[in-house]
N, CA, C and O atoms as a GROMACS GRO file, in nm:
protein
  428
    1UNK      N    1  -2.604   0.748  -0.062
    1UNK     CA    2  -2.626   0.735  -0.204
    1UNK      C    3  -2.754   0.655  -0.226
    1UNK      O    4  -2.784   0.548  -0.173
    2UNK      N    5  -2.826   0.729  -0.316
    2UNK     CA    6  -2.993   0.638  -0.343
    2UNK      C    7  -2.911   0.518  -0.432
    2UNK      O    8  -2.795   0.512  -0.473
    3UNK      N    9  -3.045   0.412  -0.442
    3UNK     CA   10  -3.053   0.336  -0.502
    3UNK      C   11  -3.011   0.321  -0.656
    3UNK      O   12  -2.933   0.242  -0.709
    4UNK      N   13  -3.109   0.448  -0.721
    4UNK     CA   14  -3.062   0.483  -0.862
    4UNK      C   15  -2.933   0.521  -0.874
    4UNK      O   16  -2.893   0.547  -0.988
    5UNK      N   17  -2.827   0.534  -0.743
    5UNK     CA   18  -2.700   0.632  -0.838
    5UNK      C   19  -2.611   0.483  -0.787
    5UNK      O   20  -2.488   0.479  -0.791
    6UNK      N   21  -2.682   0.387  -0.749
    6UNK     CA   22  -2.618   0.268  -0.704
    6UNK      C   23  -2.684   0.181  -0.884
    6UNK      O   24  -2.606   0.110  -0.947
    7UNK      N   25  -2.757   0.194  -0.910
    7UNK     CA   26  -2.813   0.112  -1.069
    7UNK      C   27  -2.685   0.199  -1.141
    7UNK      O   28  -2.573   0.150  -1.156
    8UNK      N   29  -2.716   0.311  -1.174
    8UNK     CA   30  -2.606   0.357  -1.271
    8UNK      C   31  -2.468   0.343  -1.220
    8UNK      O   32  -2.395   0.335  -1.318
    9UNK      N   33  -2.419   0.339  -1.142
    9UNK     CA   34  -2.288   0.310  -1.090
    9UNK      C   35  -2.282   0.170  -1.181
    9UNK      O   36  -2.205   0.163  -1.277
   10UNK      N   37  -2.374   0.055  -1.143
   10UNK     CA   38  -2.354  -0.062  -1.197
   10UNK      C   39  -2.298  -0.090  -1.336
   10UNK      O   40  -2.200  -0.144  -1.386
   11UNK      N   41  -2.463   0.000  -1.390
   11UNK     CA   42  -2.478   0.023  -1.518
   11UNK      C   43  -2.359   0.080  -1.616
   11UNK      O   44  -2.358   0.050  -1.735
   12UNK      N   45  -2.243   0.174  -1.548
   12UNK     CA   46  -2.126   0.206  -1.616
   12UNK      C   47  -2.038   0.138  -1.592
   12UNK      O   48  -1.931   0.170  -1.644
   13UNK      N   49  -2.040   0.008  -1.500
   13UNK     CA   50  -1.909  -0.090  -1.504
   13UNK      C   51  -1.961  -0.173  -1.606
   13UNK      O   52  -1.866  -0.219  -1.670
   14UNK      N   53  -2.083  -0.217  -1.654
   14UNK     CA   54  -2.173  -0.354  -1.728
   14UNK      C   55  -2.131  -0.212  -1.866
   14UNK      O   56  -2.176  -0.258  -1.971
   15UNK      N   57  -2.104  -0.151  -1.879
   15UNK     CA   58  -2.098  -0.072  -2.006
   15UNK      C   59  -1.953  -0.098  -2.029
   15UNK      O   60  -1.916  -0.087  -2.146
   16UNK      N   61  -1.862  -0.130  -1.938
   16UNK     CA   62  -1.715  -0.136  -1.996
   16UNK      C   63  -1.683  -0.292  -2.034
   16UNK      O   64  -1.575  -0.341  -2.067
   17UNK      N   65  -1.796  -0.346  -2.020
   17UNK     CA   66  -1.814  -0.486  -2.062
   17UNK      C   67  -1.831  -0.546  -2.163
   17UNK      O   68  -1.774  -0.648  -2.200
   18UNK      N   69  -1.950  -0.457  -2.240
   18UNK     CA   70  -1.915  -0.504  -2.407
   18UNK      C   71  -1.777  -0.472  -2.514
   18UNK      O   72  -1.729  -0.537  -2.606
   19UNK      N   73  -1.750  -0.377  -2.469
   19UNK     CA   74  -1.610  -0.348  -2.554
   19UNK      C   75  -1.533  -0.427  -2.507
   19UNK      O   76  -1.458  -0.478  -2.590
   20UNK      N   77  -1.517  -0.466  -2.377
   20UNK     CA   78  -1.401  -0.560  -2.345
   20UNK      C   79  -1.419  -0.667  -2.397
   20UNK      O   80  -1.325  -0.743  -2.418
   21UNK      N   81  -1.568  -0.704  -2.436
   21UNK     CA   82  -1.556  -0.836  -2.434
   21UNK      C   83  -1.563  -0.839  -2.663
   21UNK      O   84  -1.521  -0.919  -2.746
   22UNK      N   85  -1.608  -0.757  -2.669
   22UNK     CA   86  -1.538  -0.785  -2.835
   22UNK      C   87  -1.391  -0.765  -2.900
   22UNK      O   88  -1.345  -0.792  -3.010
   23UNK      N   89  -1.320  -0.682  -2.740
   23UNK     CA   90  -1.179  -0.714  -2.764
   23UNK      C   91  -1.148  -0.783  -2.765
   23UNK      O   92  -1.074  -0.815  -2.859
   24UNK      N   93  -1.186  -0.905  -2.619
   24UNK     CA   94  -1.161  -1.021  -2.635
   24UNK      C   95  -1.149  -1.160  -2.733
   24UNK      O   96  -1.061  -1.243  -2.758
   25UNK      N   97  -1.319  -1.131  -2.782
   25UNK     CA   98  -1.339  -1.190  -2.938
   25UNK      C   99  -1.270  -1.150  -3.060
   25UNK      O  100  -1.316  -1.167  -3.173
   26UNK      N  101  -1.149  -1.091  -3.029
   26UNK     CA  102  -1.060  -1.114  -3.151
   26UNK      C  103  -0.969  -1.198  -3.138
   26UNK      O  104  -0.884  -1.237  -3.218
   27UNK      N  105  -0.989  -1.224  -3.036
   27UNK     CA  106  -0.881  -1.394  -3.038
   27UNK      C  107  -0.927  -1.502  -3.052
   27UNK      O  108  -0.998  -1.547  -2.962
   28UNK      N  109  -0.904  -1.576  -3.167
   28UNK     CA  110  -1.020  -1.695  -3.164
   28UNK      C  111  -1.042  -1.792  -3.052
   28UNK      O  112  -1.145  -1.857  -3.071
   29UNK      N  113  -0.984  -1.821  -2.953
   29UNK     CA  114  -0.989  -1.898  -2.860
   29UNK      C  115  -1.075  -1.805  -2.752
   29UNK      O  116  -1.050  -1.845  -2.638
   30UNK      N  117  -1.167  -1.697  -2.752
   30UNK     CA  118  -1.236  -1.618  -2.697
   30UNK      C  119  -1.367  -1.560  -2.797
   30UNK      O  120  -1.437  -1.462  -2.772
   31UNK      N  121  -1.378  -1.639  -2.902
   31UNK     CA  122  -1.464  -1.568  -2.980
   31UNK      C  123  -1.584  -1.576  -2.936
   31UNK      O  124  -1.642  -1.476  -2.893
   32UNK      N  125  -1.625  -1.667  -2.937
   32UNK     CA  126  -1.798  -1.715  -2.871
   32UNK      C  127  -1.810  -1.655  -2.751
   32UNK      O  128  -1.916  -1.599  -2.721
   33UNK      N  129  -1.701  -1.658  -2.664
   33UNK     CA  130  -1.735  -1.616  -2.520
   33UNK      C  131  -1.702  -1.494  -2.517
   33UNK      O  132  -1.775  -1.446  -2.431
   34UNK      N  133  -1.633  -1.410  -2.561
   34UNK     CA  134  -1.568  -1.285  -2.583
   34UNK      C  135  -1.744  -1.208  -2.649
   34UNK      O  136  -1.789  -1.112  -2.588
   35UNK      N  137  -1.821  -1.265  -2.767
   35UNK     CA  138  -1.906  -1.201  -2.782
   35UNK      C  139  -2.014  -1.212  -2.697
   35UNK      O  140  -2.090  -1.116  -2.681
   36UNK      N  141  -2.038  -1.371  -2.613
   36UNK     CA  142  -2.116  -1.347  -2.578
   36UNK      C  143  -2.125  -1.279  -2.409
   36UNK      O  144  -2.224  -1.291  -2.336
   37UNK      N  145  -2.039  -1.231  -2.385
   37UNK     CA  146  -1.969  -1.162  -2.251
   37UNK      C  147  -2.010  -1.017  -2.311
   37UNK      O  148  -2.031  -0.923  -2.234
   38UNK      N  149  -2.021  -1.000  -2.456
   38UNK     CA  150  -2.020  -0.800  -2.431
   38UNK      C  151  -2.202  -0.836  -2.508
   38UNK      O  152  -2.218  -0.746  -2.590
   39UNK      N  153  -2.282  -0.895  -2.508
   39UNK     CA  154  -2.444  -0.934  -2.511
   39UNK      C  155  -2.447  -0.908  -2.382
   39UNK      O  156  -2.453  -0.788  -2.354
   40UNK      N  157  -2.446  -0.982  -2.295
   40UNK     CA  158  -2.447  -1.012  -2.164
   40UNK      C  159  -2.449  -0.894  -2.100
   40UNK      O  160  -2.546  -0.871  -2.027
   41UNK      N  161  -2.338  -0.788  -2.114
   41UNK     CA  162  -2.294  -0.683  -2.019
   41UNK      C  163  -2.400  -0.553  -2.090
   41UNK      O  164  -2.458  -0.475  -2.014
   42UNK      N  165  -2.413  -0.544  -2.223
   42UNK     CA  166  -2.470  -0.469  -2.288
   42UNK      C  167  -2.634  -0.481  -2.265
   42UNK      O  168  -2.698  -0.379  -2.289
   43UNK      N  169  -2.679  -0.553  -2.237
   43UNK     CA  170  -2.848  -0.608  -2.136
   43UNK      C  171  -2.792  -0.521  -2.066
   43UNK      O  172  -2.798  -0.402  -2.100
   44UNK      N  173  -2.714  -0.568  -1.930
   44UNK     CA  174  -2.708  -0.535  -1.806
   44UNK      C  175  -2.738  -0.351  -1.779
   44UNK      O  176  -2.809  -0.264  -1.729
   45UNK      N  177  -2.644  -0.379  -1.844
   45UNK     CA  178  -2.580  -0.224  -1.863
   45UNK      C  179  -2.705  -0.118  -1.949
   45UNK      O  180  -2.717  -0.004  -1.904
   46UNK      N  181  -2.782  -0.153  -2.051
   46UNK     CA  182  -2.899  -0.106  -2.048
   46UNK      C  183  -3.002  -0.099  -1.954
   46UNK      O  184  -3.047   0.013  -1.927
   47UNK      N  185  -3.069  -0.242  -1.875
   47UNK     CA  186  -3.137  -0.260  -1.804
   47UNK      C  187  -3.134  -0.182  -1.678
   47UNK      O  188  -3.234  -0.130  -1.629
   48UNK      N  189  -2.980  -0.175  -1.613
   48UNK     CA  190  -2.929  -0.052  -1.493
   48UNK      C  191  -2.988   0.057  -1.513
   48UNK      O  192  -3.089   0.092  -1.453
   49UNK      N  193  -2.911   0.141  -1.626
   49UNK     CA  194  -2.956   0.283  -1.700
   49UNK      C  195  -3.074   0.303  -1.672
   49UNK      O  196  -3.102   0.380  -1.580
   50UNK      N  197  -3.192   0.229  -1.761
   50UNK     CA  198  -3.353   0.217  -1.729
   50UNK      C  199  -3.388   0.252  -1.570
   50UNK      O  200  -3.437   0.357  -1.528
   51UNK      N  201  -3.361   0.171  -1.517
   51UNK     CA  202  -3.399   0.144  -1.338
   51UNK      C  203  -3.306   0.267  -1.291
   51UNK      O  204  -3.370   0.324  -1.203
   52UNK      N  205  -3.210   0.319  -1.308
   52UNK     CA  206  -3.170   0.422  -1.290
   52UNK      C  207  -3.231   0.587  -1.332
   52UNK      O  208  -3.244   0.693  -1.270
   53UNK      N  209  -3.253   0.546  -1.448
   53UNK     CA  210  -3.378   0.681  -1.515
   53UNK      C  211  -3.483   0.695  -1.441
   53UNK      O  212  -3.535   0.805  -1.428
   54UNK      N  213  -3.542   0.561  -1.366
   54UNK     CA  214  -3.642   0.642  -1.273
   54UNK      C  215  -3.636   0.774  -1.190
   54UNK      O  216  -3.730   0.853  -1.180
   55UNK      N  217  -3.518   0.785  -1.134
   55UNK     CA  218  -3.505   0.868  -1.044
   55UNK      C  219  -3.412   1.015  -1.111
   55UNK      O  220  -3.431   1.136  -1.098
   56UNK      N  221  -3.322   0.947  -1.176
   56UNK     CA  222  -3.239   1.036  -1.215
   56UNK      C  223  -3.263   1.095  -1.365
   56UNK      O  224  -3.306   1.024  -1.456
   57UNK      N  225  -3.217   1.293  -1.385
   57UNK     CA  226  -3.276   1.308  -1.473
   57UNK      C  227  -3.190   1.259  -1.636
   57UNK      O  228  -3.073   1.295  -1.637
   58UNK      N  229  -3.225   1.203  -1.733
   58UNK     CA  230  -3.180   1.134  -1.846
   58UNK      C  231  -3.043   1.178  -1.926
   58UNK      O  232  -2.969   1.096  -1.980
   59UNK      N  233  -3.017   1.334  -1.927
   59UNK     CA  234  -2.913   1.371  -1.935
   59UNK      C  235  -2.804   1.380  -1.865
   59UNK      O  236  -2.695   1.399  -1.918
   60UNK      N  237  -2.823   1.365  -1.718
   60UNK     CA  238  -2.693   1.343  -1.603
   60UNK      C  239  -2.712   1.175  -1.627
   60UNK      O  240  -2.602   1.133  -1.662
   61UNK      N  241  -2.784   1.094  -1.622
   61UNK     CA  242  -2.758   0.927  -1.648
   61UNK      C  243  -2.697   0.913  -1.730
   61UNK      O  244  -2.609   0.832  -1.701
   62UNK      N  245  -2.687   0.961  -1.868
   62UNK     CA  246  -2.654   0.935  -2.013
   62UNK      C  247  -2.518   0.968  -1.938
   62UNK      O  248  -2.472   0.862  -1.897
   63UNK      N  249  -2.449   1.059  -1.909
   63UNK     CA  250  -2.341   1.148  -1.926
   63UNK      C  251  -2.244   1.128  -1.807
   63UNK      O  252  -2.139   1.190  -1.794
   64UNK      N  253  -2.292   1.034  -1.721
   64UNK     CA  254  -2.242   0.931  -1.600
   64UNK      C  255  -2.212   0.776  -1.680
   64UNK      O  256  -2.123   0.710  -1.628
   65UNK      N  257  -2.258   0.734  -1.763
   65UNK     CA  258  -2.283   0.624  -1.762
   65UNK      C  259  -2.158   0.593  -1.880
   65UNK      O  260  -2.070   0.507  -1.871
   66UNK      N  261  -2.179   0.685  -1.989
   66UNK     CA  262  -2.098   0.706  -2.066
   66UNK      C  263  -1.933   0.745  -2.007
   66UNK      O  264  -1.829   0.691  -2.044
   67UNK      N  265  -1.948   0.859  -1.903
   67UNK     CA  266  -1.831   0.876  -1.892
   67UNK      C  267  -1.786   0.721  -1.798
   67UNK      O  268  -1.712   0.642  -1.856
   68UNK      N  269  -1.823   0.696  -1.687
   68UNK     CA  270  -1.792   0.556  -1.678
   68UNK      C  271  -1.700   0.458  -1.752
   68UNK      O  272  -1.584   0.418  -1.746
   69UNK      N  273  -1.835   0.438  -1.844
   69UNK     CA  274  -1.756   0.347  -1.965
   69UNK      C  275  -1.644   0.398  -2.018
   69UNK      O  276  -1.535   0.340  -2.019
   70UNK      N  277  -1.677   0.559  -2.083
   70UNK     CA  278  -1.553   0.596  -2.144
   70UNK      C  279  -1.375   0.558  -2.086
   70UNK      O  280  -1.268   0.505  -2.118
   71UNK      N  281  -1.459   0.643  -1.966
   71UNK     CA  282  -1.310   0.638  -1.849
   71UNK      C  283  -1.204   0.499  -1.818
   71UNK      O  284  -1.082   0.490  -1.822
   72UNK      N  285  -1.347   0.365  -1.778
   72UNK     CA  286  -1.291   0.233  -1.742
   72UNK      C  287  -1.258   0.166  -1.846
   72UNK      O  288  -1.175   0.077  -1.830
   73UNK      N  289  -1.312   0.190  -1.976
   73UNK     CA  290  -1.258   0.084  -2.118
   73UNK      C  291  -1.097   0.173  -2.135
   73UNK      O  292  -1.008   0.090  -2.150
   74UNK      N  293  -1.048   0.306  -2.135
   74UNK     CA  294  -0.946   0.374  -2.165
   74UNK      C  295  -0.877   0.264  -2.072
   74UNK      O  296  -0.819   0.167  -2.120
   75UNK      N  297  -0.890   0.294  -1.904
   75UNK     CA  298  -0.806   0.253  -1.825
   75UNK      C  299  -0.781   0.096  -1.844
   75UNK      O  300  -0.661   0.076  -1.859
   76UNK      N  301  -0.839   0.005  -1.847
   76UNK     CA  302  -0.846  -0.118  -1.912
   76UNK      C  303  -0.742  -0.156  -2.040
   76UNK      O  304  -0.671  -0.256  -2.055
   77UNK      N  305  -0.759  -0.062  -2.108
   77UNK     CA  306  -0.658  -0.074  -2.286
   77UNK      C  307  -0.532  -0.036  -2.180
   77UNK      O  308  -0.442  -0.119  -2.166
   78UNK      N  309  -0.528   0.066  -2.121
   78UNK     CA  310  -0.358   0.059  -2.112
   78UNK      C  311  -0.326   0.004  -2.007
   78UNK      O  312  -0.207   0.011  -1.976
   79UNK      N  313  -0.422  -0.069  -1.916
   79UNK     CA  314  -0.336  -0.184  -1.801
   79UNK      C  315  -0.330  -0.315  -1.914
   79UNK      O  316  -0.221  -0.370  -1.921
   80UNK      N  317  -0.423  -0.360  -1.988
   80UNK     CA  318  -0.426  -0.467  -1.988
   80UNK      C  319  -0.398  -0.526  -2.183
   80UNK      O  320  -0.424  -0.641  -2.217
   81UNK      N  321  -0.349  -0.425  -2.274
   81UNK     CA  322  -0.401  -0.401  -2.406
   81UNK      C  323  -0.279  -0.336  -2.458
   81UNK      O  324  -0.259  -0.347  -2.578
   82UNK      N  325  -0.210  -0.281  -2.398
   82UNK     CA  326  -0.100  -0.209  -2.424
   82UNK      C  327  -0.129  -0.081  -2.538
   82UNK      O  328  -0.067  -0.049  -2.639
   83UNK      N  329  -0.273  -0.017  -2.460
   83UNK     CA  330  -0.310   0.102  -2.532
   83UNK      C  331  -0.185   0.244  -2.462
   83UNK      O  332  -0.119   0.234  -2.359
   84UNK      N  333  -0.187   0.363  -2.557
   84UNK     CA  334  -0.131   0.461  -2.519
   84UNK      C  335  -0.084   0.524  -2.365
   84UNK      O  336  -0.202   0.554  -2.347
   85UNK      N  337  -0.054   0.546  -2.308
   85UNK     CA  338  -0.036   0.607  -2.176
   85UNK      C  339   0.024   0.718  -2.202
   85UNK      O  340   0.143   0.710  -2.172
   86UNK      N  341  -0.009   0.828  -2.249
   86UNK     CA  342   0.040   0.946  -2.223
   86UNK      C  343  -0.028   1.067  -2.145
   86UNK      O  344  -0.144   1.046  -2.113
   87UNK      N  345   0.020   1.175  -2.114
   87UNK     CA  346   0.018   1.262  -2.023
   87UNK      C  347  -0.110   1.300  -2.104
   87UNK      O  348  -0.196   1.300  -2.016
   88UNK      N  349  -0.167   1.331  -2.210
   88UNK     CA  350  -0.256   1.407  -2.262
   88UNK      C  351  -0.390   1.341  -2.260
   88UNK      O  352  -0.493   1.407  -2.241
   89UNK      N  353  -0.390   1.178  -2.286
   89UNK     CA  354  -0.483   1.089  -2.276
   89UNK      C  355  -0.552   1.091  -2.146
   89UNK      O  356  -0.672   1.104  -2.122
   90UNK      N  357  -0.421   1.070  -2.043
   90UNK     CA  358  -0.450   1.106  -1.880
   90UNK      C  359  -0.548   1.176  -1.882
   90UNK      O  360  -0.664   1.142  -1.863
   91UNK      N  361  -0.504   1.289  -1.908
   91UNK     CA  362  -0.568   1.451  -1.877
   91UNK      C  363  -0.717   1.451  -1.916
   91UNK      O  364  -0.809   1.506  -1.855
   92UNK      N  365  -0.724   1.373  -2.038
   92UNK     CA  366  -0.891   1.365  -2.109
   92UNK      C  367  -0.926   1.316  -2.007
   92UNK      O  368  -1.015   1.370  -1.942
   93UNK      N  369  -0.865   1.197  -1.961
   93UNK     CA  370  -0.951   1.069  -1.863
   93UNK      C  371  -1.072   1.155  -1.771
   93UNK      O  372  -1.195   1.158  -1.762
   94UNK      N  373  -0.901   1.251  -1.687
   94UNK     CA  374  -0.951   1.301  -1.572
   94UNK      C  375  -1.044   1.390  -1.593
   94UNK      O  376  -1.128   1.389  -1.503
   95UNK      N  377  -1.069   1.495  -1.706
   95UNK     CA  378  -1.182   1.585  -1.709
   95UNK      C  379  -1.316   1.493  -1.783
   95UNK      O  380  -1.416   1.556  -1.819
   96UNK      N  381  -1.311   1.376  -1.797
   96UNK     CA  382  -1.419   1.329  -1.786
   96UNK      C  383  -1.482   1.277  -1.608
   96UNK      O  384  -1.592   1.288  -1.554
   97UNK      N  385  -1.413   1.247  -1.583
   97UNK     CA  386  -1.412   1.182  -1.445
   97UNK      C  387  -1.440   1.319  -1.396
   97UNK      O  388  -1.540   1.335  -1.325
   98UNK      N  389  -1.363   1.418  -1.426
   98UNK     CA  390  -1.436   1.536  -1.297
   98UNK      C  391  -1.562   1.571  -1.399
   98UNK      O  392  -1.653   1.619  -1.331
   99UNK      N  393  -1.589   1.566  -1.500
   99UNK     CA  394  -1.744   1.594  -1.538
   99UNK      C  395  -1.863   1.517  -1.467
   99UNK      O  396  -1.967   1.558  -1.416
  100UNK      N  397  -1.805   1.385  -1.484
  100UNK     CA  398  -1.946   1.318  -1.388
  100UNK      C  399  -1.909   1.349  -1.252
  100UNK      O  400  -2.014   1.308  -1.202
  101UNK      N  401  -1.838   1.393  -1.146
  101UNK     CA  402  -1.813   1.379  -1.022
  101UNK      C  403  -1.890   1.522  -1.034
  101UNK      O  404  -1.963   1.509  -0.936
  102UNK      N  405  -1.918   1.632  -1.080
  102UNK     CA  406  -1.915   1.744  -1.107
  102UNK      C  407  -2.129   1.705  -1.146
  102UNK      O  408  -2.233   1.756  -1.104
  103UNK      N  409  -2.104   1.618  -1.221
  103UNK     CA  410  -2.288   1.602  -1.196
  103UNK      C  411  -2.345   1.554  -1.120
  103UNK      O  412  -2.463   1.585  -1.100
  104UNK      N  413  -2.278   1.457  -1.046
  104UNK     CA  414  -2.316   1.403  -0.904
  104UNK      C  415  -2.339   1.496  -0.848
  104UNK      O  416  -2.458   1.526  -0.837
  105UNK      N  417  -2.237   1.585  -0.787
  105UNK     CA  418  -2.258   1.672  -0.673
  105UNK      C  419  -2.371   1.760  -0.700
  105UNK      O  420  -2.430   1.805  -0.603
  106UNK      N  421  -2.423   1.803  -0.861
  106UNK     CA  422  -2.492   1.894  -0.878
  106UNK      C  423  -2.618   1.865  -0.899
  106UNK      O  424  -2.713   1.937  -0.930
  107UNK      N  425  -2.611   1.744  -0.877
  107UNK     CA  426  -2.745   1.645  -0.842
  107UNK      C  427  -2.869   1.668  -0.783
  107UNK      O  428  -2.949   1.576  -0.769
   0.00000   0.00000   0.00000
């Protein structure tokens, strides 16, 4: 694996970071740090993307990076959030997950 699919790899965990962390900031005893945790990840997570666009072309980055996020903030709400778990939600997860595994390979 190059370098760039090692930045965007990054870049879609630092993307499941700002939402987590303004979930967090709805508890007031997490507010300050809760926002300033999804600032923080939301840099990161841009800055990856960038250094990742060098190499890779902008529409497979976008559409990795996103599904990423998409995928790990879902999985996150229902380990840790007591979001939905049903069979149908699953199912979205996974045809996102095989969309980017599906642009990797076609890389």
């Amino acid at each position: 694996m190059s370098l760039a699919w090692i930045y965007l790899l990054l870049a879609g965990l630092f993307e499941i970071g700002w939402p987590l962390g303004f979930k967090l900031s709805q508890q007031a005893e997490y507010r300050v740090s809760g926002i300033a945790f999804a600032i923080v990840s939301m840099g990161l997570s841009g800055w990856l993307l960038w250094m990742a666009q060098r190499e890779i072309p902008i529409g497979t980055a976008y559409a990795v990076w996103t599904g990423i996020g998409g995928a790990g903030t879902f999985l996150i709400g229902v380990m840790f959030f007591g979001d939905a778990a049903t069979l149908w939600r699953f199912l979205g997860v996974a045809m996102i997950v095989g969309g980017v595994v599906t642009l990797k390979l076609a890389h």
